[in-house]
N, CA and C of each residue as an Amber inpcrd file, in Angstrom:
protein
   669
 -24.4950000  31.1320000   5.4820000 -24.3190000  30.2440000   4.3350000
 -25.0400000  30.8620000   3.1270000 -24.1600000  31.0700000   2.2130000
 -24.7750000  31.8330000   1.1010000 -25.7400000  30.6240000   0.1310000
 -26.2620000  31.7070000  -0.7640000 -27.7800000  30.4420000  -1.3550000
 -27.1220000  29.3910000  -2.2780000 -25.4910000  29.7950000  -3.0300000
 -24.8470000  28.4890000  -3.9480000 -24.7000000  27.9280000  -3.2710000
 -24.0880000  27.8010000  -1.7750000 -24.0300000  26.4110000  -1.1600000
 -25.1230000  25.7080000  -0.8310000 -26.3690000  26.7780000  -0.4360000
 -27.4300000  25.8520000   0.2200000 -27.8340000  24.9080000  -0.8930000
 -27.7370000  25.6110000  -2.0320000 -28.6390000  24.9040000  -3.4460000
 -27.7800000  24.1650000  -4.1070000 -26.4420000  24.0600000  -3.6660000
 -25.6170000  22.4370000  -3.6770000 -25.6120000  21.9410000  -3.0240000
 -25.8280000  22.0010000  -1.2750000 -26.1680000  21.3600000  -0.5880000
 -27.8040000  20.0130000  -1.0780000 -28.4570000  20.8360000  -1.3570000
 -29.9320000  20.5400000  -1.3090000 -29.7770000  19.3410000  -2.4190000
 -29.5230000  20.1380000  -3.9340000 -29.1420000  19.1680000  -4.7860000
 -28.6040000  18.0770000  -4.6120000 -27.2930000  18.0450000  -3.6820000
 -26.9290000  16.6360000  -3.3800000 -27.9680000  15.6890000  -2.3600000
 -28.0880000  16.4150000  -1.4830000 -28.7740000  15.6140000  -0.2780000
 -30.1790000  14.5690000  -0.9360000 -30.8320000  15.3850000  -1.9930000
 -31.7980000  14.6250000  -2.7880000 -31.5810000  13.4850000  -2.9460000
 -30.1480000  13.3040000  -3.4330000 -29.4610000  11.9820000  -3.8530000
 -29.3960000  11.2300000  -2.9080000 -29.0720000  11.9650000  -1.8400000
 -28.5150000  10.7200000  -0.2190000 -29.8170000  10.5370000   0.1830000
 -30.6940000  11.1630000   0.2070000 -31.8370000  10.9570000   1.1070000
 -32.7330000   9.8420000   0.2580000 -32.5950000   9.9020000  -1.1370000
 -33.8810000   9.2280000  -2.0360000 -32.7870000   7.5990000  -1.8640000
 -31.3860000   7.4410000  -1.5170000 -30.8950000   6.3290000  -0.9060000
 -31.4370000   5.7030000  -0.1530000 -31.2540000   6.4570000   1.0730000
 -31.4030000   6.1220000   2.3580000 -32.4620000   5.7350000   2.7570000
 -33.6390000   6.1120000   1.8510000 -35.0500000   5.5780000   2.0890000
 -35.4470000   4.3290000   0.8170000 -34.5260000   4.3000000  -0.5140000
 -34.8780000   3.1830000  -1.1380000 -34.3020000   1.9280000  -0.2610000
 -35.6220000   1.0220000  -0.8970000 -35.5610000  -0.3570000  -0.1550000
 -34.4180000  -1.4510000  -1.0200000 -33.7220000  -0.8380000  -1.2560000
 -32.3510000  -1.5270000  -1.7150000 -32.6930000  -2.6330000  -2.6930000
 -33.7150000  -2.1040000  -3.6780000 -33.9190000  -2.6520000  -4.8330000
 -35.0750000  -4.0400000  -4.4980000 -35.8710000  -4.0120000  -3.7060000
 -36.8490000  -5.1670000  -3.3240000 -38.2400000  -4.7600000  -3.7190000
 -38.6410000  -5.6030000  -4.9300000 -39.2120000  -5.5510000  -5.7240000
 -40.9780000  -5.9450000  -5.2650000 -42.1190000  -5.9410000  -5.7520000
 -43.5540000  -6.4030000  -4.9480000 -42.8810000  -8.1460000  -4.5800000
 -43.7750000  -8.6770000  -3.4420000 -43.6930000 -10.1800000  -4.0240000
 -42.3160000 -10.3690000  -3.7310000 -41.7790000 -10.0200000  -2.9220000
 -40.1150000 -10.0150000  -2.7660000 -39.2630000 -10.5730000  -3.7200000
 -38.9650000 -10.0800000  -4.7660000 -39.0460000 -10.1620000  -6.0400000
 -37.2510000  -9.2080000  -5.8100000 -36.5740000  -9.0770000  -6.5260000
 -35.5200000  -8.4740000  -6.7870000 -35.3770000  -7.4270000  -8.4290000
 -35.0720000  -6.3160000  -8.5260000 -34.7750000  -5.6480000  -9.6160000
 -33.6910000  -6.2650000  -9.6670000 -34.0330000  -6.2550000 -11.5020000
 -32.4810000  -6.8510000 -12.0180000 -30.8680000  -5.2670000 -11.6910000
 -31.4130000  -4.4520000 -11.3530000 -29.9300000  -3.6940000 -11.1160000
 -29.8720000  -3.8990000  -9.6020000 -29.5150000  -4.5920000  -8.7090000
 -29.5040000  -4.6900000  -7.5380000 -28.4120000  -3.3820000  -6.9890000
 -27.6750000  -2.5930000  -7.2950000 -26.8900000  -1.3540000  -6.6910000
 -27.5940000  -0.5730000  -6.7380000 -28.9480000  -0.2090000  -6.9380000
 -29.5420000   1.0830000  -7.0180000 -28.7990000   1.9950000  -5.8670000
 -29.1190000   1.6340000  -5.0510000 -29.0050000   2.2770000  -3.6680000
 -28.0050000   2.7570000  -3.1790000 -27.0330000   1.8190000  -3.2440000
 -24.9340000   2.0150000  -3.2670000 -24.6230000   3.1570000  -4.4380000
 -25.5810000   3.0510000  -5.8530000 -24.9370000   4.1580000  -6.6880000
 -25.8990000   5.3060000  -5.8010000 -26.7110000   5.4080000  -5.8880000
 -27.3100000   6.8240000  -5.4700000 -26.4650000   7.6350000  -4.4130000
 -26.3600000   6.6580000  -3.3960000 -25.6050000   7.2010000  -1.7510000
 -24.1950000   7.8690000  -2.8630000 -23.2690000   6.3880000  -3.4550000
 -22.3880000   7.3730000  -4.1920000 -22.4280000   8.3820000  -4.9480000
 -23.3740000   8.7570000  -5.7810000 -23.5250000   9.8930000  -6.0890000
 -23.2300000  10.8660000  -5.3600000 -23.8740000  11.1670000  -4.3710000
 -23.8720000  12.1730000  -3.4210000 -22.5780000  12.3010000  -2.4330000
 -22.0800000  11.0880000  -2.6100000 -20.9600000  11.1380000  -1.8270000
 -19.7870000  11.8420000  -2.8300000 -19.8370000  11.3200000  -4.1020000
 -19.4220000  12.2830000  -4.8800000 -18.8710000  13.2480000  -5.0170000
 -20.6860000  14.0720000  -4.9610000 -20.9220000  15.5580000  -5.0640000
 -20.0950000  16.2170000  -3.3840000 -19.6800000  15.5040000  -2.4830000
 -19.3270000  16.0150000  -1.0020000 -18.1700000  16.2540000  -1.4940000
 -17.4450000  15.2360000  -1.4370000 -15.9440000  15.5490000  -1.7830000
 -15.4110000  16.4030000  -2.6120000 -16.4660000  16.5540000  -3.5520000
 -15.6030000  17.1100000  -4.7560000 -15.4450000  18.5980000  -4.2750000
 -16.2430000  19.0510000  -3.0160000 -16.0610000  20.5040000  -2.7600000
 -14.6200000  20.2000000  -1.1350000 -13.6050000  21.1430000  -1.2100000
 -13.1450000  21.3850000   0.2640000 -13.8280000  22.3460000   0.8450000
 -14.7360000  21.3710000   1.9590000 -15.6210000  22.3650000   2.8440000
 -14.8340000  23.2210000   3.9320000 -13.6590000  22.8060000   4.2910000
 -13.3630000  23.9970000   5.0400000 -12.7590000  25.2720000   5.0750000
 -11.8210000  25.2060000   3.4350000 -12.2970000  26.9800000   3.0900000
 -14.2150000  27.6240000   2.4860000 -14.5220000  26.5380000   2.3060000
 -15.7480000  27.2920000   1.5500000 -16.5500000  27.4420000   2.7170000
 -16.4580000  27.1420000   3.8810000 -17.3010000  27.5140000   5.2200000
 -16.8830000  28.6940000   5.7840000 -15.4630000  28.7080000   5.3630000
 -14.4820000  29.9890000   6.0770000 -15.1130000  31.5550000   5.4530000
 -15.0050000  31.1430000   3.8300000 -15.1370000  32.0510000   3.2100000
 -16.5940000  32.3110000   2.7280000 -17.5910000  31.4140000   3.1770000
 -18.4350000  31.5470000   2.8560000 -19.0590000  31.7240000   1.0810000
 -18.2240000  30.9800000   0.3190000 -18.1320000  30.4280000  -1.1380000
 -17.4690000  28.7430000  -1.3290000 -18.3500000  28.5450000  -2.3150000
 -17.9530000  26.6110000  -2.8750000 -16.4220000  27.0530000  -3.2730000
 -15.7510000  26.2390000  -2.8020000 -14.3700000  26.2130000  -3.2020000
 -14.0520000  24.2370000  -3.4410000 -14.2290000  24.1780000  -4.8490000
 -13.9860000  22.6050000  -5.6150000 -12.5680000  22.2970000  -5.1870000
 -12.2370000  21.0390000  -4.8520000 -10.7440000  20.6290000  -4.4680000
  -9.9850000  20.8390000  -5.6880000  -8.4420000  21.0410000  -5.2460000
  -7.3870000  21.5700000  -6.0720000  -7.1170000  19.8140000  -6.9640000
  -7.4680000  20.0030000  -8.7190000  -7.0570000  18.8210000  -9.5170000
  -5.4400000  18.5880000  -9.1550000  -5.5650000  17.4630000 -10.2560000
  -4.1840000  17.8280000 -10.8820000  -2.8890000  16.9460000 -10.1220000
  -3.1620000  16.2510000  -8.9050000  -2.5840000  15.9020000  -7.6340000
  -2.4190000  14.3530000  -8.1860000  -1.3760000  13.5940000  -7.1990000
  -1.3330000  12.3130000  -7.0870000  -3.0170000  11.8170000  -6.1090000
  -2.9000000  10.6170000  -6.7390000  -3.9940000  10.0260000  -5.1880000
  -5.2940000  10.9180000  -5.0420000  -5.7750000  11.4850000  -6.3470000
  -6.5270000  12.9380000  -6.0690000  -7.7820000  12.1510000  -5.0940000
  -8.3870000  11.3810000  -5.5390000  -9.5100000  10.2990000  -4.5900000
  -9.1840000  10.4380000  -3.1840000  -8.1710000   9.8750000  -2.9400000
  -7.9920000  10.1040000  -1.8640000  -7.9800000  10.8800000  -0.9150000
  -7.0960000  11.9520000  -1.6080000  -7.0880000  13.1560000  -0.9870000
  -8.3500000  13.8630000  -0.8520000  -9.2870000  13.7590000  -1.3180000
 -10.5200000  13.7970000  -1.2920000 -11.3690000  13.7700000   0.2030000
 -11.1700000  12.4740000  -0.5540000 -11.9880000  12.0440000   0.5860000
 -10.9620000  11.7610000   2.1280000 -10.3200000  11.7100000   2.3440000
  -9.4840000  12.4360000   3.3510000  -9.6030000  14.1010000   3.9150000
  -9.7860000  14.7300000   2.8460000 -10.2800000  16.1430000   3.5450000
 -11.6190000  15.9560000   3.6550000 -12.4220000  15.5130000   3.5250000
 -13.7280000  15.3170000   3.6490000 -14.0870000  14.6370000   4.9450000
 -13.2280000  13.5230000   5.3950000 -13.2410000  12.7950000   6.7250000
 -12.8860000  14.0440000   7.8670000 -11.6270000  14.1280000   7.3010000
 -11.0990000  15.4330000   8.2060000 -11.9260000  16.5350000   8.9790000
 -12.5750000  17.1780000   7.9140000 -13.3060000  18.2930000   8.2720000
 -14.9130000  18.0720000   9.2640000 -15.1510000  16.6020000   8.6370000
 -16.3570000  15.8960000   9.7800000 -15.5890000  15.7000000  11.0070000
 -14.6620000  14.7970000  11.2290000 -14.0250000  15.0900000  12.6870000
 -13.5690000  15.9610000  13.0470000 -13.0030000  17.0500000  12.7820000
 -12.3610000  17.9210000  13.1470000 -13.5480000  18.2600000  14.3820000
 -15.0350000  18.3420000  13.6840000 -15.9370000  19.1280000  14.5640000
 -16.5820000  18.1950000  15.5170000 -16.9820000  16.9490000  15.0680000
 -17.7900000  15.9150000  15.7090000 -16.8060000  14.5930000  15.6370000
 -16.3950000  14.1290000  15.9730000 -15.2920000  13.0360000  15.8240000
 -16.1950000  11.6740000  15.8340000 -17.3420000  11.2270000  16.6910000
 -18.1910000  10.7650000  16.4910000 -19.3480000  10.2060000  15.6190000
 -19.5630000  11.3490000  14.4390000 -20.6930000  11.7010000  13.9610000
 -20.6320000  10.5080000  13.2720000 -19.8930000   9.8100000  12.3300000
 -19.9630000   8.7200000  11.5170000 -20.3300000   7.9640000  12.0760000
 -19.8310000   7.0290000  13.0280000 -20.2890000   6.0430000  13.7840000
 -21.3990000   5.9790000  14.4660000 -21.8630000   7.1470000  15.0350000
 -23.4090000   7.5370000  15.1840000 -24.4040000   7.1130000  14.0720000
 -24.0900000   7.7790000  12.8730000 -24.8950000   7.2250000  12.0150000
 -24.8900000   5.9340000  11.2780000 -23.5860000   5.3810000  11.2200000
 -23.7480000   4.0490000  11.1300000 -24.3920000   3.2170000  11.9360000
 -24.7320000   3.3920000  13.0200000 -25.4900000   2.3900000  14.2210000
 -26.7950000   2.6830000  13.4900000 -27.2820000   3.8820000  13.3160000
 -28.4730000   3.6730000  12.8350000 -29.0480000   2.8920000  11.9290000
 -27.7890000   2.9290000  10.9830000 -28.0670000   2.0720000   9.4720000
 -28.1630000   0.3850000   9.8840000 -27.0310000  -0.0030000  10.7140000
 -26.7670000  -1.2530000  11.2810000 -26.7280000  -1.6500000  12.3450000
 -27.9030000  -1.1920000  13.0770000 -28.3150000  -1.4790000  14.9220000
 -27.5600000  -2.1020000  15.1450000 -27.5010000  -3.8590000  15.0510000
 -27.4550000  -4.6260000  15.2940000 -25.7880000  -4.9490000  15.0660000
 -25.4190000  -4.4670000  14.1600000 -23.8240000  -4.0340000  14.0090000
 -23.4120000  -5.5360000  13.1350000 -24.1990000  -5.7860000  12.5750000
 -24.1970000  -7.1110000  11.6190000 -22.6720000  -6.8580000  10.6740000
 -22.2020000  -6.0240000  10.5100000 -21.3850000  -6.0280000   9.0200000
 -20.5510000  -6.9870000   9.2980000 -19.6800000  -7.1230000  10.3790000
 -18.7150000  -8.1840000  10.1070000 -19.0640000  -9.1490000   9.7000000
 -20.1720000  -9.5030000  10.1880000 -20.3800000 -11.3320000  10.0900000
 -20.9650000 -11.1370000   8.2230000 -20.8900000 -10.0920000   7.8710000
 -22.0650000 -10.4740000   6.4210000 -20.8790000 -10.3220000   5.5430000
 -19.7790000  -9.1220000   5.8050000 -18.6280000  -9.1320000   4.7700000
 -17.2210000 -10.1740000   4.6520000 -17.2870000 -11.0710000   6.2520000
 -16.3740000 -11.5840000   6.7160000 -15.8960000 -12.9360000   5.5540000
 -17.3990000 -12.9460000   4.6630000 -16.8840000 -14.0370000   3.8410000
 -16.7610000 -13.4790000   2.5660000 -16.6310000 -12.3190000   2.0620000
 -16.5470000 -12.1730000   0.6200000 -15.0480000 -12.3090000   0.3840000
 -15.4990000 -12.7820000  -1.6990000 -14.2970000 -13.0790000  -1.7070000
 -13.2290000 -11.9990000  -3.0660000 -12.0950000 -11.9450000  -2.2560000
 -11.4420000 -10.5040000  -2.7010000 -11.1140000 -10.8410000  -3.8050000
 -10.7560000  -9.8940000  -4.1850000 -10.2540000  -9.3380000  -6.0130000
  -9.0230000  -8.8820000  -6.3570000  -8.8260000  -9.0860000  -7.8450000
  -7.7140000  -7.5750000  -7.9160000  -7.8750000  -6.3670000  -7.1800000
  -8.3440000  -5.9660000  -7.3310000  -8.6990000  -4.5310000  -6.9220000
  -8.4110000  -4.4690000  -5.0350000  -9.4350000  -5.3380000  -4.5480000
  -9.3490000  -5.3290000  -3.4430000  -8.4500000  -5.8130000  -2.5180000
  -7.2180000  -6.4050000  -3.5590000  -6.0630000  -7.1670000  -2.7360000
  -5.0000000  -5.8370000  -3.2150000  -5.4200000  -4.7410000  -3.5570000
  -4.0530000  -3.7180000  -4.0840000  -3.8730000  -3.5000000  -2.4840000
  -2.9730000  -2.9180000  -2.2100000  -2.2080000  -2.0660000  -1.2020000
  -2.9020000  -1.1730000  -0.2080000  -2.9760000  -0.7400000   0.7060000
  -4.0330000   0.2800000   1.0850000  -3.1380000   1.4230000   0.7570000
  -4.1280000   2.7110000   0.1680000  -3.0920000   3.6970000  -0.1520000
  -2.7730000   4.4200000   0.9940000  -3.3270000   3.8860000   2.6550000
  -2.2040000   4.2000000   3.6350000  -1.1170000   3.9020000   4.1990000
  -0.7740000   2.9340000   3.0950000   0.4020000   2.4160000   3.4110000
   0.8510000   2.2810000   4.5140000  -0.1320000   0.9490000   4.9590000
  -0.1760000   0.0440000   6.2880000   0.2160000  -1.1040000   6.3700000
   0.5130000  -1.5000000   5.3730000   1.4580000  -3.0390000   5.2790000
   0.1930000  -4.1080000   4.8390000  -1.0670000  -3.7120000   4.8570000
  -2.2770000  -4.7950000   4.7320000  -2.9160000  -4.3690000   2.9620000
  -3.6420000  -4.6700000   2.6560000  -4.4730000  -4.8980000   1.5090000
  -5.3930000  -4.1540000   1.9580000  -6.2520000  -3.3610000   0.6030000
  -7.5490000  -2.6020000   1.1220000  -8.3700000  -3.4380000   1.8490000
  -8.5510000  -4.8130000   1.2900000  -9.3690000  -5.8450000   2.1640000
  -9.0340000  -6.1580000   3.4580000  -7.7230000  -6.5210000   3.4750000
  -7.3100000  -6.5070000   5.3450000  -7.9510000  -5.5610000   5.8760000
  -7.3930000  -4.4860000   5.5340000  -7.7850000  -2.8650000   6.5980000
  -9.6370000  -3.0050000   6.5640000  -9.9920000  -3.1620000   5.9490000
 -11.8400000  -3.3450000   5.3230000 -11.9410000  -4.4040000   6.3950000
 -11.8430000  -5.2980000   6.5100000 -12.2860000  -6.5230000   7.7640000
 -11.9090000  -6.2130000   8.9040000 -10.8390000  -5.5460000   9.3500000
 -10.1840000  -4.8290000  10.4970000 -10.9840000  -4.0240000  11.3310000
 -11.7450000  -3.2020000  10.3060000 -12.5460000  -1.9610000  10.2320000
 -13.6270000  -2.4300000  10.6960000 -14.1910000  -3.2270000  10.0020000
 -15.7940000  -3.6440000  10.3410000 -15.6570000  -4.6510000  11.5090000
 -14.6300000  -5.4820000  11.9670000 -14.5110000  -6.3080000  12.8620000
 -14.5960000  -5.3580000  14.0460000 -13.8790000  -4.1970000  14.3010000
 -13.9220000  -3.1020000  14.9530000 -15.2740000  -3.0130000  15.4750000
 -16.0050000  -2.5750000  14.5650000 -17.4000000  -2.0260000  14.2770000
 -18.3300000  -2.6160000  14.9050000 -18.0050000  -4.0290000  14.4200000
 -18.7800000  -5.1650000  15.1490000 -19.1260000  -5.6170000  16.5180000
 -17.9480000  -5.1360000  17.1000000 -17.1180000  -5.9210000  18.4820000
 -17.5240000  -4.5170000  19.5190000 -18.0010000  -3.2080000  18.8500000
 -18.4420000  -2.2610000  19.4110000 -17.1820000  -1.1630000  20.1640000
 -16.4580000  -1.5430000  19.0840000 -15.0070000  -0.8220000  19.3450000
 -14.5600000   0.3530000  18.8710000 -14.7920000   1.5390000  19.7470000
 -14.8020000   2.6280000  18.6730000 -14.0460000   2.9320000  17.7220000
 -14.5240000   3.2410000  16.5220000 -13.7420000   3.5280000  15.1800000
 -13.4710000   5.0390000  15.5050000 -11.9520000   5.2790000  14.5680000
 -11.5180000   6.3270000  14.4860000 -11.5250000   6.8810000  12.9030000
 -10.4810000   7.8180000  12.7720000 -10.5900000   8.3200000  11.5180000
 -10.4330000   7.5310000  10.0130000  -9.3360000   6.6240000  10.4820000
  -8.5720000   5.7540000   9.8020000  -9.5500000   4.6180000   9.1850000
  -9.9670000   4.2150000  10.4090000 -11.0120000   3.0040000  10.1970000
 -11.8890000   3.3000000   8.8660000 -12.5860000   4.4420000   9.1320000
 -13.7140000   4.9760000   8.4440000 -12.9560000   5.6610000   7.0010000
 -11.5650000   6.1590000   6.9730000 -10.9640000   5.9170000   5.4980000
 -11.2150000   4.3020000   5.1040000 -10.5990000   3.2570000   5.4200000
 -10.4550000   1.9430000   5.4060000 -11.6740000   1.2270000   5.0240000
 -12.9920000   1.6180000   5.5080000 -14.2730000   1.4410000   5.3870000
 -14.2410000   2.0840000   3.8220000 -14.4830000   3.1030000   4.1010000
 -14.3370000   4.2690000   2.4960000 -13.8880000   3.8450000   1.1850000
 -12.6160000   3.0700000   1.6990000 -11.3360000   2.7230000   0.7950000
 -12.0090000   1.3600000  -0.1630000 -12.4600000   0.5800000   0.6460000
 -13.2880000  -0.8840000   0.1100000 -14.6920000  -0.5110000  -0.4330000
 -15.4600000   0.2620000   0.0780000 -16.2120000   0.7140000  -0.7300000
 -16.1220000   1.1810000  -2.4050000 -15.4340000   1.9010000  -2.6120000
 -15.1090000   2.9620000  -3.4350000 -14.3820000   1.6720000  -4.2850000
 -13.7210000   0.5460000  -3.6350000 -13.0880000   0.0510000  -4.5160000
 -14.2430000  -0.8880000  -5.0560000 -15.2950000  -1.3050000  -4.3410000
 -16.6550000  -2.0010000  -5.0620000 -17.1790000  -0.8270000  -5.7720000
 -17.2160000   0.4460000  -5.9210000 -18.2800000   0.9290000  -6.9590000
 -17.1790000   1.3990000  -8.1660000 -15.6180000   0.9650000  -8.0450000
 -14.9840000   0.5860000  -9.7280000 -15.2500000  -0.3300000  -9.9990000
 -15.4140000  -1.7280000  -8.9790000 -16.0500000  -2.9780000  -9.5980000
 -17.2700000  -2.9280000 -10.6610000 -18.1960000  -2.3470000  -9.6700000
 -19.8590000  -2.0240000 -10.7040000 -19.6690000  -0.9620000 -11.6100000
 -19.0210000   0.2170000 -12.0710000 -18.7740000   1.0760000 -13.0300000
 -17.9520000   0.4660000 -14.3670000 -16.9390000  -0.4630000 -13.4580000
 -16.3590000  -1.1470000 -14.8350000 -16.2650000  -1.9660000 -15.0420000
 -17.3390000  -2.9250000 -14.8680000 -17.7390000  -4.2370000 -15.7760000
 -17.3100000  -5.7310000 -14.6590000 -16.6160000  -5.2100000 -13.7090000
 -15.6690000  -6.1810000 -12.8580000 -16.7150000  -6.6910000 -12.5010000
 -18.0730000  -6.4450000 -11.8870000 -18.6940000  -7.4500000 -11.4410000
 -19.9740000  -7.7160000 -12.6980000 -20.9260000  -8.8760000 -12.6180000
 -21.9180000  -9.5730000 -13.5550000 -23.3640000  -8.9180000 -13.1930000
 -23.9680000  -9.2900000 -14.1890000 -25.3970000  -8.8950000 -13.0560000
 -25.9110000 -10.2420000 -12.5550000 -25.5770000 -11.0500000 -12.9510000
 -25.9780000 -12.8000000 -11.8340000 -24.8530000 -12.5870000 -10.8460000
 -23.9220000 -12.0310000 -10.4120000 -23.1410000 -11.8320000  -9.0470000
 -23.8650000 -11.3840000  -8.5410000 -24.4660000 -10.0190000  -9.0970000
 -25.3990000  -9.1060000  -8.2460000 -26.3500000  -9.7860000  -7.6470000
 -27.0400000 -10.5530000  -7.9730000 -28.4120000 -11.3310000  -7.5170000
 -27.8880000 -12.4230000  -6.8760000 -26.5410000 -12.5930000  -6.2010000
 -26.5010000 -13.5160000  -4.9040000 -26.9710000 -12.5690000  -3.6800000
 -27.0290000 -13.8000000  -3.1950000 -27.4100000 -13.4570000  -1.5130000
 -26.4910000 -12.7400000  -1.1410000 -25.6330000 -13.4900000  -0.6020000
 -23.9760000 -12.9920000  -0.5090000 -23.7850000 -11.4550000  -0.4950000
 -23.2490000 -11.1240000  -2.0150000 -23.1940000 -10.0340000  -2.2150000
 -24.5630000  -9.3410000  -2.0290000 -25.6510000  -9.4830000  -2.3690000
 -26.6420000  -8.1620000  -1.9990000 -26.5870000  -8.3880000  -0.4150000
 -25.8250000  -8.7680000   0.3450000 -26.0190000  -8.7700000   1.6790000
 -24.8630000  -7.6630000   2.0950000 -23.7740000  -7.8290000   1.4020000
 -22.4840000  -7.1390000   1.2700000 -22.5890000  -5.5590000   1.2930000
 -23.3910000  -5.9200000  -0.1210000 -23.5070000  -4.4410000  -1.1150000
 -24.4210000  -3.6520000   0.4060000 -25.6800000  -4.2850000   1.0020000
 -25.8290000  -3.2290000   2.0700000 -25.2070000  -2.5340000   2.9360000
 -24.2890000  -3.1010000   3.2640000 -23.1330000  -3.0130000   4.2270000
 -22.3090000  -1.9930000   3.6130000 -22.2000000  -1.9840000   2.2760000
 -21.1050000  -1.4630000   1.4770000 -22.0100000   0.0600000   1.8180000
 -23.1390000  -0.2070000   0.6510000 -24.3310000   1.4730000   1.1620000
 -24.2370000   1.9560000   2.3300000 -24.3080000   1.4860000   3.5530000
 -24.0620000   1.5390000   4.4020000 -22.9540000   2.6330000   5.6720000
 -21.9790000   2.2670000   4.5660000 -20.3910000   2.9090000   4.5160000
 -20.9760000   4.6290000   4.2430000 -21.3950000   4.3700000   2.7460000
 -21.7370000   5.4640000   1.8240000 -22.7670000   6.5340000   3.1790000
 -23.1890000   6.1150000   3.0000000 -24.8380000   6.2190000   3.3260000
 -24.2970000   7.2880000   5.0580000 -23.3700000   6.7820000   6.0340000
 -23.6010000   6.9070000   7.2240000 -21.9390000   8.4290000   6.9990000
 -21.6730000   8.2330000   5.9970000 -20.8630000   8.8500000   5.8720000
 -21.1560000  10.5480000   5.5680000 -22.1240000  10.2800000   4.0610000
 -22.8120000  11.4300000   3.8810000 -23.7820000  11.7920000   4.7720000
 -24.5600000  11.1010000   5.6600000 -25.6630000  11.3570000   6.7740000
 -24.5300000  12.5440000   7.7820000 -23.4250000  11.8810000   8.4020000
 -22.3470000  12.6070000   9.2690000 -22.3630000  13.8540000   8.7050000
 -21.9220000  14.2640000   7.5800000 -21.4830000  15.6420000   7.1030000
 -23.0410000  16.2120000   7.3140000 -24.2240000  15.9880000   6.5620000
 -25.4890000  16.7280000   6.6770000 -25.5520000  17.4110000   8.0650000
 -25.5560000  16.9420000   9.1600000 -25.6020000  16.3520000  10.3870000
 -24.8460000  17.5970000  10.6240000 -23.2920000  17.5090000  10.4410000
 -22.8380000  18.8720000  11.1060000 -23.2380000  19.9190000  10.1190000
 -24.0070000  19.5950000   8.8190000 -24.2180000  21.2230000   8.0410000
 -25.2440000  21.9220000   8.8030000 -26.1640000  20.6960000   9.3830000
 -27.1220000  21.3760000  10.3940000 -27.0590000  22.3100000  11.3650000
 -26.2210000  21.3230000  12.0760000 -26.1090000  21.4460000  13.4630000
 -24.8060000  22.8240000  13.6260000 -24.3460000  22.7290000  12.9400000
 -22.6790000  24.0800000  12.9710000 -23.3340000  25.1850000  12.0430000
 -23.6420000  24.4510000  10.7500000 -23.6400000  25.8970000   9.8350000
 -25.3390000  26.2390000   9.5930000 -26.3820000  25.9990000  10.1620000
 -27.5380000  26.2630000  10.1660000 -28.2540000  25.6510000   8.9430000
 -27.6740000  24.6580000   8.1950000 -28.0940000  24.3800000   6.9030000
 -29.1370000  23.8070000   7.3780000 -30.5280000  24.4120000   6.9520000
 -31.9080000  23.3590000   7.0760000 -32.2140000  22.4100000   5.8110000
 -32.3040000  20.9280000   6.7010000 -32.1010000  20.2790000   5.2440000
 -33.2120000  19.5220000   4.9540000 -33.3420000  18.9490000   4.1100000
 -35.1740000  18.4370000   2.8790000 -35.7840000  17.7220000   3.4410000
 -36.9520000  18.3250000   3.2600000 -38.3010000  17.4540000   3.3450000
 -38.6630000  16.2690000   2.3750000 -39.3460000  15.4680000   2.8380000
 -39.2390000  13.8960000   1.9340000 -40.3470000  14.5120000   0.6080000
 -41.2640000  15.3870000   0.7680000 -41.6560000  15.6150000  -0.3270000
 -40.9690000  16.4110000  -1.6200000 -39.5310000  16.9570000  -1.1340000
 -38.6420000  17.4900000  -1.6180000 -38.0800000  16.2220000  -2.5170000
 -38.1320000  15.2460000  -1.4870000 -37.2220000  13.9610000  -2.5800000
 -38.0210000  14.0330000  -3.6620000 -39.1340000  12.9900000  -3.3720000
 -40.2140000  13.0500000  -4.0580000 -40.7370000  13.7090000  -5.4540000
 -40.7260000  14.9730000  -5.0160000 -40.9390000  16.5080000  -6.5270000
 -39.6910000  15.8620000  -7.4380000 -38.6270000  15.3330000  -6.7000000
 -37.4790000  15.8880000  -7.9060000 -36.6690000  14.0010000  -8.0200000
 -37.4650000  13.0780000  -7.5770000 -36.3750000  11.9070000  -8.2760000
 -37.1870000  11.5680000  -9.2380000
């Protein structure tokens, strides 16, 4: 692995890792910050920065190779080669790390009552006959019930996510939404998604391509 990938590697992971350890915005005095997404944007960030490269020529060739613009559905396609290339090697790895995030496998019961949107009642762009939200409750009901998820699921998971952080980027949600219970119960679940997704890929950069990855004082120096 040549040093531009390691030092885009590293760069991003800062982002996932200084996530994965914020306390999802819980303030002294259990107190709440008024931006309650800290945590959901950070993980996205980094989730971001994953996709935007196709890792499996740039592993081949040993150079960053950025996905081809210009496309229908470019998001998608995205993050579809990005799922891809984590299963291809570990088919597992996501769901592994989601247990970690959610032992207890709580998501269904916490997302089972939110209530959908424009956005979240569009179409799934796998054109499955359900709503991103159907396939999203499907997914986590899955999850819940201790039923192994496959590739699809974890697009579907992906898909509802991504469609909450256009909510928070463009104005769709309030900041008094943010400070329900409800939703900050959601929004973990949502990080969650983020969070166990980018953990999976680290995971095989380790474990396949020798990538040694950051020390917490690494977060630390640089958020």
């Amino acid at each position: 692995m040549n040093n531009r990938i390691t030092e885009y590697l590293k760069s991003v992971e800062i982002s996932h890792s200084f996530a994965k350890n914020y306390n999802h915005g819980v303030q002294s005095h259990g107190k709440w910050d008024l931006f309650e997404p800290t945590r959901f944007v950070y993980a996205f960030f980094a989730f971001n920065m994953i996709y935007a490269i196709d890792w499996e020529p740039t592993m081949q060739k040993n150079r960053l190779k950025y996905q081809s613009r210009g496309k229908d559905n470019f998001a998608k396609l995205q993050i579809e080669s990005l799922i891809n290339f984590v299963y291809d090697i570990e088919n597992d790895a996501f769901e592994i790390a989601l247990i970690k995030l959610d032992k207890n496998r709580e998501m269904y019961n916490s997302v089972s009552k939110m209530d959908t949107d424009y956005n979240s009642n569009q179409a799934n762009s796998r054109i499955t006959g359900n709503t991103i939200a159907k396939d999203f409750l499907l997914a986590a009901e899955k999850f819940s019930k201790q039923i192994t998820l496959d590739l699809n699921d974890q697009f579907d998971l992906l898909q509802m996510s991504y469609t909450v952080r256009n909510n928070l980027f463009h104005g769709e949600k309030k900041a008094h939404e943010m400070r329900e219970k409800g939703h900050r119960n959601r929004l973990l679940h949502y990080g969650n998604i983020i969070l166990a997704t980018n953990e999976s890929f680290f995971e095989i950069m380790k474990n396949q391509f020798r990538y040694g990855r950051i020390e917490d004082w690494e977060v630390e120096n640089n958020v």
